[in-house]
N, CA, C and O atoms as a Tripos MOL2 file, in Angstrom:
@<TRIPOS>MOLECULE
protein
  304   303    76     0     0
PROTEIN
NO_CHARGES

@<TRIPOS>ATOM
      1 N         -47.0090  -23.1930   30.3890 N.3       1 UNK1
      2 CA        -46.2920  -23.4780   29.1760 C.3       1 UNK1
      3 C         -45.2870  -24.5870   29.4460 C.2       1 UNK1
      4 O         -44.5260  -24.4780   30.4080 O.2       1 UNK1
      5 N         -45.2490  -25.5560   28.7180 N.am      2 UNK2
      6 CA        -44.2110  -26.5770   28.9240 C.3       2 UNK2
      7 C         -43.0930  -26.3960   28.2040 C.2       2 UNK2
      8 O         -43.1780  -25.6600   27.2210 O.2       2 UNK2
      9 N         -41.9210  -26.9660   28.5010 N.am      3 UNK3
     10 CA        -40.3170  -26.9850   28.2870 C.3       3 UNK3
     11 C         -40.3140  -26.6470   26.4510 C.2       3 UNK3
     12 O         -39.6160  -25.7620   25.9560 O.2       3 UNK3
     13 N         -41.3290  -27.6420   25.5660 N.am      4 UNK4
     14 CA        -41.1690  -27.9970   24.4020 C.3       4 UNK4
     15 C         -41.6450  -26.3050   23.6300 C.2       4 UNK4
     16 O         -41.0810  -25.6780   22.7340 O.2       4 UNK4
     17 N         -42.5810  -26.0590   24.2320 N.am      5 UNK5
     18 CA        -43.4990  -24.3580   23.6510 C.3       5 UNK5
     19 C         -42.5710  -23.6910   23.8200 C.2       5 UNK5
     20 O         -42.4070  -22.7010   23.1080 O.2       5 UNK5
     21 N         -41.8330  -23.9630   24.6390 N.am      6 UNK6
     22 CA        -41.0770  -22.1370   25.1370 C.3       6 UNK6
     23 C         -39.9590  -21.2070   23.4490 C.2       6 UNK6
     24 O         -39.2350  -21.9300   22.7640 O.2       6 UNK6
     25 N         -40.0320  -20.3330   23.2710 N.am      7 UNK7
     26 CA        -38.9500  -19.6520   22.2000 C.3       7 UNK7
     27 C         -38.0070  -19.8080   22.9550 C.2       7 UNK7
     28 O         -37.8200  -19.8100   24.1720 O.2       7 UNK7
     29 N         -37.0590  -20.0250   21.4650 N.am      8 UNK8
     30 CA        -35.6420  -20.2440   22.4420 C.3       8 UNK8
     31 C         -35.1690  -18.8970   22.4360 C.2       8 UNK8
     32 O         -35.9050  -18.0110   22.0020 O.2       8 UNK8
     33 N         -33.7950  -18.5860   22.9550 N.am      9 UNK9
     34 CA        -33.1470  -17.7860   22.8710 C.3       9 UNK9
     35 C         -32.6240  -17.5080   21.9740 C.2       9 UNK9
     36 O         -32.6450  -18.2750   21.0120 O.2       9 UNK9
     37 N         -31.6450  -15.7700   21.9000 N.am     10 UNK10
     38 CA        -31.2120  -15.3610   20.8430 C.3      10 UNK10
     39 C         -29.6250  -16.1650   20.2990 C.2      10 UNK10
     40 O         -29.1330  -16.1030   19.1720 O.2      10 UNK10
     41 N         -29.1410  -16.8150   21.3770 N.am     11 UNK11
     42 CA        -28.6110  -17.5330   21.1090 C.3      11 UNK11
     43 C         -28.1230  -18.6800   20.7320 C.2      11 UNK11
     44 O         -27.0040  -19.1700   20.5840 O.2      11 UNK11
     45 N         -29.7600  -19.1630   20.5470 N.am     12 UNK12
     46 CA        -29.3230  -20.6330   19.8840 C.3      12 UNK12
     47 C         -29.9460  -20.8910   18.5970 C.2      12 UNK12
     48 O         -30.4650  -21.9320   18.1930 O.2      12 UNK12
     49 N         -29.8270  -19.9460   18.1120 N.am     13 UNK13
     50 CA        -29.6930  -19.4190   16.9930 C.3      13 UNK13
     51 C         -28.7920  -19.4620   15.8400 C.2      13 UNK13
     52 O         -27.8270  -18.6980   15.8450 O.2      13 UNK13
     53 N         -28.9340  -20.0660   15.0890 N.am     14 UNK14
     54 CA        -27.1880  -19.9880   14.2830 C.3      14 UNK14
     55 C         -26.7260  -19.1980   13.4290 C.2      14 UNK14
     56 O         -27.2740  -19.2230   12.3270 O.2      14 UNK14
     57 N         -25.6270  -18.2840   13.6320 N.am     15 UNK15
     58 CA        -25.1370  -16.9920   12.8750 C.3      15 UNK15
     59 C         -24.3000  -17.6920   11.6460 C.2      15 UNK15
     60 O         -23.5570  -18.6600   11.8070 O.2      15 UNK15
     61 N         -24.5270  -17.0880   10.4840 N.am     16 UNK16
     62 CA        -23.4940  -17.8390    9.5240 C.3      16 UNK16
     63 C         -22.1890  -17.0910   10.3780 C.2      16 UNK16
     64 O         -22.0610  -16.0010   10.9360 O.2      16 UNK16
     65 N         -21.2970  -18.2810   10.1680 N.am     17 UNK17
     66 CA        -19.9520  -18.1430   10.4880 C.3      17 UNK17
     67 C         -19.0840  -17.4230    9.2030 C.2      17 UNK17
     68 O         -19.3330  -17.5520    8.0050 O.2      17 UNK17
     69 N         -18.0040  -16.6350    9.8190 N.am     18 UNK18
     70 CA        -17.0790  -16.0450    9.3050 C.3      18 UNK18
     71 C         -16.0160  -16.6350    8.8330 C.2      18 UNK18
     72 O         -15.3410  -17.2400    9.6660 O.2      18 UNK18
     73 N         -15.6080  -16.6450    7.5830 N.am     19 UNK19
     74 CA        -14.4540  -18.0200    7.3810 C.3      19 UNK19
     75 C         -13.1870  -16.9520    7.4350 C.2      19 UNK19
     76 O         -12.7640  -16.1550    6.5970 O.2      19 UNK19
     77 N         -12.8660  -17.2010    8.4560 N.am     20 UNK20
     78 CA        -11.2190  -16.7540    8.2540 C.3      20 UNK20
     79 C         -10.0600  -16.5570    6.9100 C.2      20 UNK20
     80 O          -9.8450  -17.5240    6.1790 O.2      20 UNK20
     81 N          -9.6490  -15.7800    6.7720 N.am     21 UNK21
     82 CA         -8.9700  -15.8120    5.4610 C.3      21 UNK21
     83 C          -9.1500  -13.9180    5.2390 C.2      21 UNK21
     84 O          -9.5980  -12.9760    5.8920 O.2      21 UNK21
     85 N          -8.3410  -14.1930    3.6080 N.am     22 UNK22
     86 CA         -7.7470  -12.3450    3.1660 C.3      22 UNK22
     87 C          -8.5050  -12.5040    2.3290 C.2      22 UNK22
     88 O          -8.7600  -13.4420    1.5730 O.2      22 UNK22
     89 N          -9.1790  -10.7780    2.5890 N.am     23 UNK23
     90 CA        -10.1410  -10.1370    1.5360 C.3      23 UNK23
     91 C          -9.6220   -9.8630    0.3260 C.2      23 UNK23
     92 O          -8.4330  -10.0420    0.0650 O.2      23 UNK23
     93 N         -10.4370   -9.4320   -0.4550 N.am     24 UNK24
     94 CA         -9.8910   -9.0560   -1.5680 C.3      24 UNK24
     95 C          -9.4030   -7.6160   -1.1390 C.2      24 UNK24
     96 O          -8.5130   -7.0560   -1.7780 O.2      24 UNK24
     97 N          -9.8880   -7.1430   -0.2560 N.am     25 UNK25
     98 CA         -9.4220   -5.4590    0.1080 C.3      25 UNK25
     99 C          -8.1200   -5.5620    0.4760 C.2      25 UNK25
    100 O          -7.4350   -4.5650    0.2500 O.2      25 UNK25
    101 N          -7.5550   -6.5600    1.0160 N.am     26 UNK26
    102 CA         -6.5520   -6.9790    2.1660 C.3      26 UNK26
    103 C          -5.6450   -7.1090    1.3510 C.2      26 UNK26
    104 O          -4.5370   -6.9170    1.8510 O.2      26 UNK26
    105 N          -5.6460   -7.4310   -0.0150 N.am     27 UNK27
    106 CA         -4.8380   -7.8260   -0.7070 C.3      27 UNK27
    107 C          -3.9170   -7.0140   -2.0050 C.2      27 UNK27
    108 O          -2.8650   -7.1830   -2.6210 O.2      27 UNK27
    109 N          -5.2810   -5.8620   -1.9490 N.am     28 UNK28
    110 CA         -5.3790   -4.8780   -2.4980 C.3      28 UNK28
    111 C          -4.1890   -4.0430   -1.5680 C.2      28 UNK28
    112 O          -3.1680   -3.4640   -1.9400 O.2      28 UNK28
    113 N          -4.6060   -4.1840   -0.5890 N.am     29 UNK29
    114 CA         -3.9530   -3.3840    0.3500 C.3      29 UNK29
    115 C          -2.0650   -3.2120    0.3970 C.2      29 UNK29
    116 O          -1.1910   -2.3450    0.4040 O.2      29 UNK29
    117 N          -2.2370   -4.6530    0.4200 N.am     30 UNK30
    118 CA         -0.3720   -5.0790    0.1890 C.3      30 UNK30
    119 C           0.5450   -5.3120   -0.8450 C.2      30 UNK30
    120 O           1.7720   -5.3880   -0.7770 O.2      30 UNK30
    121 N          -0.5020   -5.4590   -2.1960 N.am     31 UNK31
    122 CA          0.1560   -5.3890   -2.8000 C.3      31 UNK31
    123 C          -0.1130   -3.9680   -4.0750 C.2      31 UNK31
    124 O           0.7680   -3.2880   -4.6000 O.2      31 UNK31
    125 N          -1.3600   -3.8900   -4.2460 N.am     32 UNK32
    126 CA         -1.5370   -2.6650   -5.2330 C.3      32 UNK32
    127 C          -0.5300   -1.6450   -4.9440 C.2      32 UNK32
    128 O           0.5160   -1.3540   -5.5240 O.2      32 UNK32
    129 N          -1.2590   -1.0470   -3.6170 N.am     33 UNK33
    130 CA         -0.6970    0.5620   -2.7660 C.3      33 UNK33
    131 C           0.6440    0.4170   -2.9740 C.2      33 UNK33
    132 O           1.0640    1.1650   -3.8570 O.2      33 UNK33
    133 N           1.4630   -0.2890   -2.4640 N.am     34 UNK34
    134 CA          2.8430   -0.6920   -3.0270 C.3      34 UNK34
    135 C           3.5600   -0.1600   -4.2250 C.2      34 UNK34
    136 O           4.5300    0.5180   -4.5650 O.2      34 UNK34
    137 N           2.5810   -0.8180   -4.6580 N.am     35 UNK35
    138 CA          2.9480   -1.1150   -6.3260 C.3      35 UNK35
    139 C           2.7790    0.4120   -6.6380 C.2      35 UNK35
    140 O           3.8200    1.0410   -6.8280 O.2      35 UNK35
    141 N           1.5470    1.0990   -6.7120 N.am     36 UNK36
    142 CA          1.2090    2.3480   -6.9060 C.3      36 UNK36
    143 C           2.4910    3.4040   -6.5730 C.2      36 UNK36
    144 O           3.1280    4.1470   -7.3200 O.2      36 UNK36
    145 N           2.5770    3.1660   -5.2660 N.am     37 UNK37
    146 CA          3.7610    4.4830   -4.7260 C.3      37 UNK37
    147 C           5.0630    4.2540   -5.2560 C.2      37 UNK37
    148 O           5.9010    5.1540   -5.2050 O.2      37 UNK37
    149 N           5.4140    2.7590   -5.9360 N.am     38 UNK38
    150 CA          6.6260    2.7750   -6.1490 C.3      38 UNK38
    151 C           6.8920    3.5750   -8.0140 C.2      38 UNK38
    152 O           7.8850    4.1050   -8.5120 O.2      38 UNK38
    153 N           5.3810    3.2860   -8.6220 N.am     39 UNK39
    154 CA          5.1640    3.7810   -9.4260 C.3      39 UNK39
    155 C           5.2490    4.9990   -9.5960 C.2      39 UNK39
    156 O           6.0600    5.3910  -10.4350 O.2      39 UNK39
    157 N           4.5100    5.8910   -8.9180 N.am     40 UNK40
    158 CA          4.7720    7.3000   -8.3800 C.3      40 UNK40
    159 C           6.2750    7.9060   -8.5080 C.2      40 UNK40
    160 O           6.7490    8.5810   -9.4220 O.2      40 UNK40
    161 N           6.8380    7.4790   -7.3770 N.am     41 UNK41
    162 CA          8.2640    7.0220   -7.4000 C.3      41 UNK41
    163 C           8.9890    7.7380   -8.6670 C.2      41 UNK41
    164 O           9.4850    8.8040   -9.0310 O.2      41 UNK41
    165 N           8.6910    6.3410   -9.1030 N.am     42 UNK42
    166 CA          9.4650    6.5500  -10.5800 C.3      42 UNK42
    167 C           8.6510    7.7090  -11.5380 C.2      42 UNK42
    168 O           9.2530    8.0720  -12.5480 O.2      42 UNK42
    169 N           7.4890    8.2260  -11.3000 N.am     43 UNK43
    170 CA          7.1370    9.0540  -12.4760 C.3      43 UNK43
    171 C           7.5920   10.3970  -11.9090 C.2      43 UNK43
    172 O           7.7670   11.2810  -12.7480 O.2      43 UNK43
    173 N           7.8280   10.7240  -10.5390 N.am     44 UNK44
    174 CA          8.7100   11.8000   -9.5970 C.3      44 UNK44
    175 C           9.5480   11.7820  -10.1930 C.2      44 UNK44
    176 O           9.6990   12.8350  -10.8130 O.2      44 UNK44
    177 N          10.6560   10.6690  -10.4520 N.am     45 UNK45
    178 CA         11.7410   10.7600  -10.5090 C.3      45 UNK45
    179 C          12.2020   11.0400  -12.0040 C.2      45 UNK45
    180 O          13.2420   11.6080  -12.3370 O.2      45 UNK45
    181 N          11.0790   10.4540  -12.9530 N.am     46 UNK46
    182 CA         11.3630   11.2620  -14.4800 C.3      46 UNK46
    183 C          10.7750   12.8140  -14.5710 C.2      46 UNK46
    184 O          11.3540   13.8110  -15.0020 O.2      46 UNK46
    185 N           9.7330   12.7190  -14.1470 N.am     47 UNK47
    186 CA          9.6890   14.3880  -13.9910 C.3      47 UNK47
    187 C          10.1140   15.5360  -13.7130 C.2      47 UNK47
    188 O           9.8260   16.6900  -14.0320 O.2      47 UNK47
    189 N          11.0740   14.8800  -12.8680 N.am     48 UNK48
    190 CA         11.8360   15.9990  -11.8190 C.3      48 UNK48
    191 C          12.9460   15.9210  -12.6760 C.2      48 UNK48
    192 O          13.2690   16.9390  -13.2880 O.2      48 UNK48
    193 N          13.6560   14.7610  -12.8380 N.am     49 UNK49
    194 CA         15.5740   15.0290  -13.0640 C.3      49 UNK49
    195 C          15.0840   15.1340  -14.4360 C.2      49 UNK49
    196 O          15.3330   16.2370  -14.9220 O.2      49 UNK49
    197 N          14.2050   13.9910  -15.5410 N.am     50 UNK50
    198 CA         14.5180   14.2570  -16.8550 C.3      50 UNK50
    199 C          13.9910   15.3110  -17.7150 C.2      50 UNK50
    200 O          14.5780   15.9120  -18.6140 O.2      50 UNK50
    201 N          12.5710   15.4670  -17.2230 N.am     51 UNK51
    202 CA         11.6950   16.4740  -18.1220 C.3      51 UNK51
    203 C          12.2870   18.0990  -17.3990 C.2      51 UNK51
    204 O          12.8210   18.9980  -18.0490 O.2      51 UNK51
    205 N          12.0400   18.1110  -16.1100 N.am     52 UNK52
    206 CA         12.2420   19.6750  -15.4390 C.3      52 UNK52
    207 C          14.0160   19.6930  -15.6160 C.2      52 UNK52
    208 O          14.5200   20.5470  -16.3450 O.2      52 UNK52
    209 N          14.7680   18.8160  -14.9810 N.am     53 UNK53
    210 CA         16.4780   18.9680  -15.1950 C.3      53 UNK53
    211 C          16.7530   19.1060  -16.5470 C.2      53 UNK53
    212 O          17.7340   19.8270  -16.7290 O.2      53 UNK53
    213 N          16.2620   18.6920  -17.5290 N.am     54 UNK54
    214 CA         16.7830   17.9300  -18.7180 C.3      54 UNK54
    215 C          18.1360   17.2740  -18.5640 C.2      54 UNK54
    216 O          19.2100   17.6750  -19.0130 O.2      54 UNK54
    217 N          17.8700   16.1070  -17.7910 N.am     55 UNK55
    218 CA         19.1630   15.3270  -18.1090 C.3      55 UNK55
    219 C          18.6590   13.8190  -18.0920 C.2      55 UNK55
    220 O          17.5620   13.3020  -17.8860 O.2      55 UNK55
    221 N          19.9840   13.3100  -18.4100 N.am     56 UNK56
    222 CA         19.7040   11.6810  -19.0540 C.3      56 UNK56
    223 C          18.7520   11.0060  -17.9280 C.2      56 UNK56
    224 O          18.7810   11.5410  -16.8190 O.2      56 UNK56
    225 N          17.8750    9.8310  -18.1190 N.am     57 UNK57
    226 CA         17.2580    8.8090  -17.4850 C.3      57 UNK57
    227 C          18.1720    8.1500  -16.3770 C.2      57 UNK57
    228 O          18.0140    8.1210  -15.1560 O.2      57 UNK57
    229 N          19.3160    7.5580  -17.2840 N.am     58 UNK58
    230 CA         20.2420    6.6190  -16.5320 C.3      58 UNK58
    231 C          21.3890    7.4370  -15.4140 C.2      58 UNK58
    232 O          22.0530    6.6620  -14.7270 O.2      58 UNK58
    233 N          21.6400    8.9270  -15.2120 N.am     59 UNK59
    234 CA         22.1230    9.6510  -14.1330 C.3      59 UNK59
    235 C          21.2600    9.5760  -12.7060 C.2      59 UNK59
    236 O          21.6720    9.6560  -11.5480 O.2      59 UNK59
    237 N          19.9440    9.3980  -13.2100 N.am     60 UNK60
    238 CA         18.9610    8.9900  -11.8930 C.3      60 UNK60
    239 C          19.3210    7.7230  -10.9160 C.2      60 UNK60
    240 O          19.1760    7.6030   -9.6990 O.2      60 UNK60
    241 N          19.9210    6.6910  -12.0410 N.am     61 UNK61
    242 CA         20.4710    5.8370  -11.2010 C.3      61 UNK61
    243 C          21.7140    5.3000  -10.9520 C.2      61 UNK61
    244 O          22.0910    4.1330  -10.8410 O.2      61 UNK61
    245 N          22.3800    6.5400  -10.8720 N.am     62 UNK62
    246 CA         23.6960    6.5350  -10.4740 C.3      62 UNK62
    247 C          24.1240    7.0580   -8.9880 C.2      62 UNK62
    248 O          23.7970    8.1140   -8.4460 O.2      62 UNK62
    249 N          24.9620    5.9950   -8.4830 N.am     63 UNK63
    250 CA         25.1800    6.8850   -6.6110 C.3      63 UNK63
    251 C          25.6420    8.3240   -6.5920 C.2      63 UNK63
    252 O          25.1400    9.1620   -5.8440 O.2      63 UNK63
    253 N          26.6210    8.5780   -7.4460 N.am     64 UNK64
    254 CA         27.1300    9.7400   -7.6140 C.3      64 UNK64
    255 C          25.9320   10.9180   -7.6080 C.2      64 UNK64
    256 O          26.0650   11.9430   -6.9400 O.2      64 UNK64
    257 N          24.9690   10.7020   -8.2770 N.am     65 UNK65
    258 CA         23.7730   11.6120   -8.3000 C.3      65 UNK65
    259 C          23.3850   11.9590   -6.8480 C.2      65 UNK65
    260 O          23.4580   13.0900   -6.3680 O.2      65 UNK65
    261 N          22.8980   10.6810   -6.1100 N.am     66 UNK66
    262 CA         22.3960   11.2270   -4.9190 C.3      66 UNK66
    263 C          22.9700   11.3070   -4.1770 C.2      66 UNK66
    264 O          22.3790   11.9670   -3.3220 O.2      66 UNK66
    265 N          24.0430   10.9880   -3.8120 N.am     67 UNK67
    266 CA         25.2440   11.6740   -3.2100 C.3      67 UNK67
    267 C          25.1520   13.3630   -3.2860 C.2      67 UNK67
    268 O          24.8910   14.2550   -2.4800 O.2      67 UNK67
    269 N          25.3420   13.3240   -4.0300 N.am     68 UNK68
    270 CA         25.0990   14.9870   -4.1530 C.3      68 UNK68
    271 C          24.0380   15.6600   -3.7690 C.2      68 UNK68
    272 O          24.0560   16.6060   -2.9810 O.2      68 UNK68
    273 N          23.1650   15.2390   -4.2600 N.am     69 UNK69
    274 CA         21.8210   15.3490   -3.8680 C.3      69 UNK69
    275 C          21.9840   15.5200   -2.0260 C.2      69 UNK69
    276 O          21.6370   16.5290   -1.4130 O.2      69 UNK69
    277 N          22.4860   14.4830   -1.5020 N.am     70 UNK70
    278 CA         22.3340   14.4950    0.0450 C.3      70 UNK70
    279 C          23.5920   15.5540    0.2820 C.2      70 UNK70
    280 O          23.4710   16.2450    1.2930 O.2      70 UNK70
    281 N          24.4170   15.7040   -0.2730 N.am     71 UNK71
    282 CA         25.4370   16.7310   -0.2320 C.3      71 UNK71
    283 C          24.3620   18.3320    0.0830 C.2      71 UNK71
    284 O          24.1150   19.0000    1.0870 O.2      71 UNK71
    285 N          24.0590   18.3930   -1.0350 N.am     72 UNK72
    286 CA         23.2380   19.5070   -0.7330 C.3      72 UNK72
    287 C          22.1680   19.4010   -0.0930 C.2      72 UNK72
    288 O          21.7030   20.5220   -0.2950 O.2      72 UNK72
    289 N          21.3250   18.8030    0.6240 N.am     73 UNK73
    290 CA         20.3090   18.8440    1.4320 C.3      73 UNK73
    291 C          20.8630   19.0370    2.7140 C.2      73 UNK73
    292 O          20.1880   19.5740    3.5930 O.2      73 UNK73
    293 N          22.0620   18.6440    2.9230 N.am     74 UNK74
    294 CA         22.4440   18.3760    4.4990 C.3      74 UNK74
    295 C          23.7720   19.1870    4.2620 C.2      74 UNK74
    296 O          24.5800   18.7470    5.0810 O.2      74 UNK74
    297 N          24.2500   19.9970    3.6420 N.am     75 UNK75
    298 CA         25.6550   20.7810    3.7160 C.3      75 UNK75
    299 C          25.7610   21.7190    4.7790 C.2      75 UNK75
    300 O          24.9550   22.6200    4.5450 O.2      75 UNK75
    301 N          26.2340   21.8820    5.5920 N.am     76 UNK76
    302 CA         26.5100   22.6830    6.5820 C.3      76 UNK76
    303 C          26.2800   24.6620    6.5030 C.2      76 UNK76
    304 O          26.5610   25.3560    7.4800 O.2      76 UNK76
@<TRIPOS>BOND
     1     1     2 1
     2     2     3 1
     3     3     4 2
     4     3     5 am
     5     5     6 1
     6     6     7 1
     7     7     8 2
     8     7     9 am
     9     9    10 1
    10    10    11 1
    11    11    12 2
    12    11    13 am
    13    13    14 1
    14    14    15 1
    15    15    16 2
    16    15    17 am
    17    17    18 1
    18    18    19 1
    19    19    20 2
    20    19    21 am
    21    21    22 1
    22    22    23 1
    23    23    24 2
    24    23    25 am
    25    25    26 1
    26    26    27 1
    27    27    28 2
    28    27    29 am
    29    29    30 1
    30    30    31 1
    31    31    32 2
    32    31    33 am
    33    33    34 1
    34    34    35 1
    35    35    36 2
    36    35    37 am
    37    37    38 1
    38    38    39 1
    39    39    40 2
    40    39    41 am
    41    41    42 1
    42    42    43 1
    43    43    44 2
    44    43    45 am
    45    45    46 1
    46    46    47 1
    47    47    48 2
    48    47    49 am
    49    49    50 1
    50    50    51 1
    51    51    52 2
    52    51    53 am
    53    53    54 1
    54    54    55 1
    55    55    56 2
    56    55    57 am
    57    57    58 1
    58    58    59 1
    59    59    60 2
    60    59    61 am
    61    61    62 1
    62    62    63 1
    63    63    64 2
    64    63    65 am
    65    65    66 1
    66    66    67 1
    67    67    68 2
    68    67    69 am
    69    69    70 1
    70    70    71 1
    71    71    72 2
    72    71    73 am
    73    73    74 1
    74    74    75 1
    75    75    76 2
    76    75    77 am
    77    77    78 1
    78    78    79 1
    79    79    80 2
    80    79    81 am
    81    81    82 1
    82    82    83 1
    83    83    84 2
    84    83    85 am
    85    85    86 1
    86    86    87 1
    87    87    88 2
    88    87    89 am
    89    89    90 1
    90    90    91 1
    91    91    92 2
    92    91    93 am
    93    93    94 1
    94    94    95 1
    95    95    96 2
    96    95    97 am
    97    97    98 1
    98    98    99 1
    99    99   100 2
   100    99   101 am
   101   101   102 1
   102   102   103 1
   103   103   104 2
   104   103   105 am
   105   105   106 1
   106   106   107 1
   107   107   108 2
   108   107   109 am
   109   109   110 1
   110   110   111 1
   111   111   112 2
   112   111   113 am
   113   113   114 1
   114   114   115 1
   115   115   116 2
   116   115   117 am
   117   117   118 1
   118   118   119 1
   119   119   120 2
   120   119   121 am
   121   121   122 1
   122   122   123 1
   123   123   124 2
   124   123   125 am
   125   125   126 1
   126   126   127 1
   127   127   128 2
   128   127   129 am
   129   129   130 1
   130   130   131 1
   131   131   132 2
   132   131   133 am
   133   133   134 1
   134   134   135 1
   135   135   136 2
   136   135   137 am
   137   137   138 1
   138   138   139 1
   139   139   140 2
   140   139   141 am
   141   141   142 1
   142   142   143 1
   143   143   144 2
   144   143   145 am
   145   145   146 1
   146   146   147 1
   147   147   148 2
   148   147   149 am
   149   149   150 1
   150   150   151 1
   151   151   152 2
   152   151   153 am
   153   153   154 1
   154   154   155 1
   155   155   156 2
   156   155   157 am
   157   157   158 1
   158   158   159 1
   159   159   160 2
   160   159   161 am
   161   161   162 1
   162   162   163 1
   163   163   164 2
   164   163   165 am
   165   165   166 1
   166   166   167 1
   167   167   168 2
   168   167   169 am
   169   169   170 1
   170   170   171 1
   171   171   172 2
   172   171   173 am
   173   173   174 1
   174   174   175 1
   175   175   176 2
   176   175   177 am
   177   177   178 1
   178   178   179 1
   179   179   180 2
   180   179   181 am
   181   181   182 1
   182   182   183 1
   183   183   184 2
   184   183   185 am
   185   185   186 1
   186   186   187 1
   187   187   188 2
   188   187   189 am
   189   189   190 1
   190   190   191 1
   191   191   192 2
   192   191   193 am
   193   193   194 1
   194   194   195 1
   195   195   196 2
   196   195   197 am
   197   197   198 1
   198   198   199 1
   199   199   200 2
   200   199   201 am
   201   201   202 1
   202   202   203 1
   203   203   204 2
   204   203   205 am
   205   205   206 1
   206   206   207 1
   207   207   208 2
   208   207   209 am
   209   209   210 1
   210   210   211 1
   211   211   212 2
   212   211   213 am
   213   213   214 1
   214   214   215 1
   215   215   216 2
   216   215   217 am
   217   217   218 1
   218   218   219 1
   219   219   220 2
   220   219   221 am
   221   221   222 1
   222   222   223 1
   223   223   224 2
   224   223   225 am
   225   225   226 1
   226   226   227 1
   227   227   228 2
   228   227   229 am
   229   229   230 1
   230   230   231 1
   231   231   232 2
   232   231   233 am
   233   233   234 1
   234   234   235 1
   235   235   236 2
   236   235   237 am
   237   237   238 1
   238   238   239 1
   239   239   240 2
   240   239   241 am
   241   241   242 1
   242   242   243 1
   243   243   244 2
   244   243   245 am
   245   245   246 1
   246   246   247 1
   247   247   248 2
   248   247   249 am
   249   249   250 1
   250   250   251 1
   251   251   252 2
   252   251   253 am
   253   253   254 1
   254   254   255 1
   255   255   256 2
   256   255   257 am
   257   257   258 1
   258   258   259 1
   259   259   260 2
   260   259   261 am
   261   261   262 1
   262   262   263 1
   263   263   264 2
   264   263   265 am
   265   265   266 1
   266   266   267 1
   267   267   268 2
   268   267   269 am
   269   269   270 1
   270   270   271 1
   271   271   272 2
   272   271   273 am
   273   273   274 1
   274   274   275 1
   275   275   276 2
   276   275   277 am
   277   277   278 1
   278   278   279 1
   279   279   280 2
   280   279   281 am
   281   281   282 1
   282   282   283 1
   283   283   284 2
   284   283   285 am
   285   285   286 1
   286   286   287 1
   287   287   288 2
   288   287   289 am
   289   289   290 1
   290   290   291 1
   291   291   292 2
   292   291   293 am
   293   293   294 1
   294   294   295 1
   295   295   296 2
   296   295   297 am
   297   297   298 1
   298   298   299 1
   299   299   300 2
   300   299   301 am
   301   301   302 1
   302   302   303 1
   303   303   304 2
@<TRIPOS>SUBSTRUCTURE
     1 UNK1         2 RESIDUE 1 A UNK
     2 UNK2         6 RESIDUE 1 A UNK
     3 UNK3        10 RESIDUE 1 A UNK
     4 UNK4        14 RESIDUE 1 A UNK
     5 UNK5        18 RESIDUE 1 A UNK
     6 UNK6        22 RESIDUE 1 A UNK
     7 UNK7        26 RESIDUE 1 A UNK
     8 UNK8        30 RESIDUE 1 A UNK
     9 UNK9        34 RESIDUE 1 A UNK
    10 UNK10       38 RESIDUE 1 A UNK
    11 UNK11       42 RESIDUE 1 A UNK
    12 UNK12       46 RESIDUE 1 A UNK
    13 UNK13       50 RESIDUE 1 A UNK
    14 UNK14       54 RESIDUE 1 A UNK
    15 UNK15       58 RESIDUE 1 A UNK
    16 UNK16       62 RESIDUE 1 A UNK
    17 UNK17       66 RESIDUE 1 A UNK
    18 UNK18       70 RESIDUE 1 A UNK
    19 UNK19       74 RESIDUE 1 A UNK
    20 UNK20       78 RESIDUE 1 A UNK
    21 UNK21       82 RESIDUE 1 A UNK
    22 UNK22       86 RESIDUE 1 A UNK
    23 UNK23       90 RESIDUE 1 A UNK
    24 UNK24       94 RESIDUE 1 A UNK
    25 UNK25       98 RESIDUE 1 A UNK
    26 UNK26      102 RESIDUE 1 A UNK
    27 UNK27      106 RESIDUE 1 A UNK
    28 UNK28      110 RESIDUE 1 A UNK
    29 UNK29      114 RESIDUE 1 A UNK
    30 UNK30      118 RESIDUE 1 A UNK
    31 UNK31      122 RESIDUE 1 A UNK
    32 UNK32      126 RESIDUE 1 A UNK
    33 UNK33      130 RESIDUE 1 A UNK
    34 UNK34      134 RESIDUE 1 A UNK
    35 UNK35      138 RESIDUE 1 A UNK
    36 UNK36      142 RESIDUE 1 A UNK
    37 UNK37      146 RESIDUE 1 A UNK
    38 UNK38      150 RESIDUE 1 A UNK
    39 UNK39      154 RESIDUE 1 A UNK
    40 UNK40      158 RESIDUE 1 A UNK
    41 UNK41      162 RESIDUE 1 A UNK
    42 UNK42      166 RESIDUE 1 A UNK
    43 UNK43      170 RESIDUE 1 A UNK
    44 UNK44      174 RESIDUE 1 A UNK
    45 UNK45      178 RESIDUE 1 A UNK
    46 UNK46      182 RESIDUE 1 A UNK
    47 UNK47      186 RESIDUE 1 A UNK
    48 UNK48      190 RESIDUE 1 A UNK
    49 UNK49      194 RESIDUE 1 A UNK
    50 UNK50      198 RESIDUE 1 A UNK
    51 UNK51      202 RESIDUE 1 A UNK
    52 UNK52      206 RESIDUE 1 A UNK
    53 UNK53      210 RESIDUE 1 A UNK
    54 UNK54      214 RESIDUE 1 A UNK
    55 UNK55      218 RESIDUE 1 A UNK
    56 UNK56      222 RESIDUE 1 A UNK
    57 UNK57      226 RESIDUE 1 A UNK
    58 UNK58      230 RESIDUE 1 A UNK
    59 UNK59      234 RESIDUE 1 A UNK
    60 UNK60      238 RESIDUE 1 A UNK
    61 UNK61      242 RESIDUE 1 A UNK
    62 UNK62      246 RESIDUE 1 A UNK
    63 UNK63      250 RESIDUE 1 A UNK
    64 UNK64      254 RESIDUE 1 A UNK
    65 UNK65      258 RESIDUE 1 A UNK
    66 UNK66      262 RESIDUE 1 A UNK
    67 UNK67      266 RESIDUE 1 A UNK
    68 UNK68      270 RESIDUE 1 A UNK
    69 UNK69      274 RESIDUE 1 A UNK
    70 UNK70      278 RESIDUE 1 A UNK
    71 UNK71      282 RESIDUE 1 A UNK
    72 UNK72      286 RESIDUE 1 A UNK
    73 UNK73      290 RESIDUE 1 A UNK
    74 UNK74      294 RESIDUE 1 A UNK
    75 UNK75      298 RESIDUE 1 A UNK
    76 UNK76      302 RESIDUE 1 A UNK
């Protein structure tokens, strides 16, 4: 068999190349999930103090609130 007949190898072969760069998953990743839990967040935080407490929206975001809040979680 001469040089020209022979199969080449598996390597000279050409693989499509991978283009570097962010997936759409990747992106999903950093910014949705984020977004989601902070959402969460906030529907915790009306559920809990306004609908189950019955008290105002705007006491949620007051320091005085969680102050207390950490008052009682951590009181001696």
């Amino acid at each position: 068999m001469s040089a020209q007949n022979k199969p080449k190898p598996e390597e000279d072969k050409q693989q499509p190349v991978k283009r570097p760069g962010v997936s759409k998953w990747t992106l999903i990743q950093w910014f949705l999930i984020p977004l989601l839990l902070i959402a969460a967040l906030a529907g915790g935080l009306v559920a809990g103090y306004v609908i189950i407490g019955k008290r105002e929206l705007s006491d949620v975001l007051q320091w005085s609130t969680w102050k207390h809040v950490y008052d009682l979680v951590f009181a001696p």
